[in-house]
C-alpha positions as CSV (number, residue, x, y, z in Angstrom):
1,X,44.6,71.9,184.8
2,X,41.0,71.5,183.7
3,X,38.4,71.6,186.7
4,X,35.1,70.2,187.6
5,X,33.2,73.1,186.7
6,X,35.4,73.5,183.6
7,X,34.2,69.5,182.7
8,X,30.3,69.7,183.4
9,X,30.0,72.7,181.6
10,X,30.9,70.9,178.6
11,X,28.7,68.1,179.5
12,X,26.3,70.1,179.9
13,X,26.4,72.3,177.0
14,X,26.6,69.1,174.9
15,X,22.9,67.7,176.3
16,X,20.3,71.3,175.3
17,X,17.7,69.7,177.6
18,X,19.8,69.9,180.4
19,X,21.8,73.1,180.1
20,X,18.0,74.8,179.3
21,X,16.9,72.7,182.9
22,X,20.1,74.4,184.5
23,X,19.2,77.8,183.2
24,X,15.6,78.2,184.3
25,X,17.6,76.1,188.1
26,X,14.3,73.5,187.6
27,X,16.3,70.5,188.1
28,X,17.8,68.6,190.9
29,X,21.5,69.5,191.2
30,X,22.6,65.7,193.3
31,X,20.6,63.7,191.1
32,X,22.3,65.4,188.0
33,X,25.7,65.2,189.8
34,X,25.4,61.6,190.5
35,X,24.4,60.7,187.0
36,X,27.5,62.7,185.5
37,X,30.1,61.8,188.0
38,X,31.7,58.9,186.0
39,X,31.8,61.2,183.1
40,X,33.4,63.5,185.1
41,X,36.1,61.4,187.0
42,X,37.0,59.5,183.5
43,X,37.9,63.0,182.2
44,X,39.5,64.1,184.9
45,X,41.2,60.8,185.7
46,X,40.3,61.1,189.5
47,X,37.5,60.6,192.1
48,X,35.5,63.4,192.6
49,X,32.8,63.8,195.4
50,X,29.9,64.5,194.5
51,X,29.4,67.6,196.6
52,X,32.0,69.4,194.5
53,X,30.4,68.8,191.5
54,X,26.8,70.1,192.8
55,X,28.5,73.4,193.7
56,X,30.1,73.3,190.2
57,X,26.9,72.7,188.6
58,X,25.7,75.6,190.6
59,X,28.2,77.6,189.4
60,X,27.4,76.7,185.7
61,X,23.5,77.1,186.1
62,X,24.0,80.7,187.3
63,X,26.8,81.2,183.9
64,X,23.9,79.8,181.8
65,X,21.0,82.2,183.2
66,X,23.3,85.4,182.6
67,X,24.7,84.4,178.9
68,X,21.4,82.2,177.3
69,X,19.3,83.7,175.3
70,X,15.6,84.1,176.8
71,X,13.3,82.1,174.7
72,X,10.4,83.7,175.7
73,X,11.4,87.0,175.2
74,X,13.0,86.3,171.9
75,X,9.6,84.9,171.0
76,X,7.7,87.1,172.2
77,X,9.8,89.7,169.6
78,X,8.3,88.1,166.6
79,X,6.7,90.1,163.7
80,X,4.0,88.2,161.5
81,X,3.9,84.7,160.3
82,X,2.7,83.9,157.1
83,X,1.3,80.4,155.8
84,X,1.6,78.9,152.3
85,X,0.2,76.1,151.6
86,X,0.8,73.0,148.9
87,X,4.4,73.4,148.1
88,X,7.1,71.2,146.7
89,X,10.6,70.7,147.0
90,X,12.9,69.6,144.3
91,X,16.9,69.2,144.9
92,X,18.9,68.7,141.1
93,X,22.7,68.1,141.3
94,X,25.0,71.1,140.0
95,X,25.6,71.0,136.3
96,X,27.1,73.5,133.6
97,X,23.4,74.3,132.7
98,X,21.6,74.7,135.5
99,X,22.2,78.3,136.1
100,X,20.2,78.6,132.4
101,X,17.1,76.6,133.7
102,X,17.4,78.7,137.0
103,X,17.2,81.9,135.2
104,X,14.5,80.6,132.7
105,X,11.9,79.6,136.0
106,X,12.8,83.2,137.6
107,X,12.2,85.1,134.1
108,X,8.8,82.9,134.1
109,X,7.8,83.6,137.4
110,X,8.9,87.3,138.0
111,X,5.0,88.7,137.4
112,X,3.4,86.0,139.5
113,X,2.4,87.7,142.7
114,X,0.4,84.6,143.5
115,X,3.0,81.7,144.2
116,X,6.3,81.0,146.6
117,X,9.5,80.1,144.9
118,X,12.8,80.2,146.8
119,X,16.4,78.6,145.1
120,X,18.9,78.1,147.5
121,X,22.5,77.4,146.0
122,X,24.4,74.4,148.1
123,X,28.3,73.7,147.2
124,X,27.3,70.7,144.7
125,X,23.2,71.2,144.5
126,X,20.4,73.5,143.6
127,X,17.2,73.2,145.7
128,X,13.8,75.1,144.8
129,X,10.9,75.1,147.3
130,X,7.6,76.2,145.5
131,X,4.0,76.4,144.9
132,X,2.9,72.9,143.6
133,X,0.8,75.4,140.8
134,X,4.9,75.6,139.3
135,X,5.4,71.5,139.0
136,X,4.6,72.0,135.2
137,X,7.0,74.4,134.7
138,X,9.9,73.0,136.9
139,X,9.6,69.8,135.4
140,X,9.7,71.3,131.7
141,X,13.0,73.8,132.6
142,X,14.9,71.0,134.7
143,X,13.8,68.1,132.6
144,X,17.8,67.6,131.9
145,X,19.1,68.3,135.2
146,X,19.6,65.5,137.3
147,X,17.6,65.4,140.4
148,X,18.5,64.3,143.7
149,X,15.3,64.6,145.8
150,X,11.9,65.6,145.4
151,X,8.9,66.4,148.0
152,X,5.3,66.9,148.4
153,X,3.0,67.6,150.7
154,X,5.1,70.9,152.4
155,X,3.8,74.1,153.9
156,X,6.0,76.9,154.9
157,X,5.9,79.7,157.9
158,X,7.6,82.7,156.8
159,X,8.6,84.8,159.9
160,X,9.1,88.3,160.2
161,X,12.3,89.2,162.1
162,X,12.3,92.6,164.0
163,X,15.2,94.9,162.9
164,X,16.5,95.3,166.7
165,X,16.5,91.0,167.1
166,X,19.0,90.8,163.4
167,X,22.0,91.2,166.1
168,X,20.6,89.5,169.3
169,X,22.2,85.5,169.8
170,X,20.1,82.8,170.0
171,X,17.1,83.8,168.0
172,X,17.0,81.1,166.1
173,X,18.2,78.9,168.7
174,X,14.7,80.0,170.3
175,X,12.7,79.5,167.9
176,X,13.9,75.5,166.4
177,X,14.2,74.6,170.3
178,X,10.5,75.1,170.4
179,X,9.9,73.3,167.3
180,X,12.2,70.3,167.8
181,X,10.8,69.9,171.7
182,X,7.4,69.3,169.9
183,X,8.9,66.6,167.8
184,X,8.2,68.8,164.8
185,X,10.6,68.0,162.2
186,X,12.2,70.5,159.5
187,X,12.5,69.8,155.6
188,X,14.2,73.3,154.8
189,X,15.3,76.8,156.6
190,X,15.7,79.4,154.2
191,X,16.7,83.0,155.4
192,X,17.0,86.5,154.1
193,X,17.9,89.6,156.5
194,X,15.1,90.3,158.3
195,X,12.9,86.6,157.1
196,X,12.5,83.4,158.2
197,X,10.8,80.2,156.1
198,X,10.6,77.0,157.6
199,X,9.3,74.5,155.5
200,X,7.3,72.0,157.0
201,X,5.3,68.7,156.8
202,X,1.6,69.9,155.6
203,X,0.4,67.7,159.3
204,X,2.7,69.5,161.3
205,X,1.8,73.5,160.1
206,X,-1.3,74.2,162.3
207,X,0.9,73.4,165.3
208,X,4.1,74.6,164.5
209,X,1.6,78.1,163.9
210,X,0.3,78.1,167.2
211,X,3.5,77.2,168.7
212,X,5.2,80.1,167.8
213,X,2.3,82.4,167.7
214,X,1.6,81.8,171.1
215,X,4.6,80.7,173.1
């Protein structure tokens, strides 16, 4: 039979701000048990006092401090972050030919130490994030390819990832929760082994900079 603690866990798990306000024990536990006690008794098809579901929400704040990741910490771990500037983004849809064009911008590209390109294969699109400097080019090499999206205006933060942190949960977590508490809104991820580029509204880079610089 599924129990109280068993039912605001999941609650909670399914509402971030809350289950981070649980695991840094910086909210009020009645308040929160009176506001999810209909939630709780239509689950559980019962009543339930509310004094059982404070101690159960007790019991979930101390399981979220031992198995959350510490943000802080995690943040702290962070190796260097680089800025570009003036980037776009274009998305084509998968075609027979576009593995030609792909290999045609890499092969002009490969000597240029000077510019960002990234191509990240989806299951039915291709999407290439680079320096505006390459708009020419894209735009002659994909000029068959049918294109899905396009946008200006982006700036990216590539972040160093310490070796040791590759294996530690949550690191991410850490680092978009920051982000997405600002309001600061994501056009791409992109992600090797030990990097991290965010692409980002140019408006939004300074902050997102200092941010994570300085947690």
């Amino acid at each position: 039979m599924i129990s109280i603690s068993q039912v605001a866990e999941e609650l909670i798990r399914r509402a971030p701000s809350l289950e981070t306000a649980l695991a840094s024990d910086i909210i009020n536990y009645s308040s929160l048990a009176r506001n999810l006690k209909p939630q709780i008794e239509k689950k559980l098809l019962k009543e339930v006092k509310e004094g059982a579901i404070v101690m159960a929400l007790k019991r979930v704040s101390l399981k979220l401090r031992e198995s959350l990741p510490k943000g802080e910490e995690i943040l702290n771990m962070l190796g260097d972050i680089t800025i570009r500037s003036n980037l776009v983004d274009y998305t084509f849809l998968s075609s027979p030919t576009l593995g030609i064009a792909q290999n045609r911008i890499i092969e002009k590209t490969k000597d240029r130490k000077d510019i960002f390109m990234t191509i990240t294969h989806g299951i039915s699109q291709i999407t290439i994030v680079a320096s505006q400097s390459l708009e020419a080019d894209i735009k002659e090499i994909f000029k068959a390819e049918t294109p899905i999206c396009t946008l200006e205006n982006l700036s990216s933060l590539t972040i160093k990832i310490p070796l040791e942190a590759t294996k530690m949960p949550g690191v991410l977590y850490s680092i978009l929760k920051l982000l997405a508490w600002e309001g600061i809104s994501l056009t791409e991820m992109i992600s090797t082994f030990t990097e991290l580029s965010i692409i980002l509204d140019n408006k939004d880079i300074e902050r997102a900079f200092s941010l994570l610089k300085n947690p």
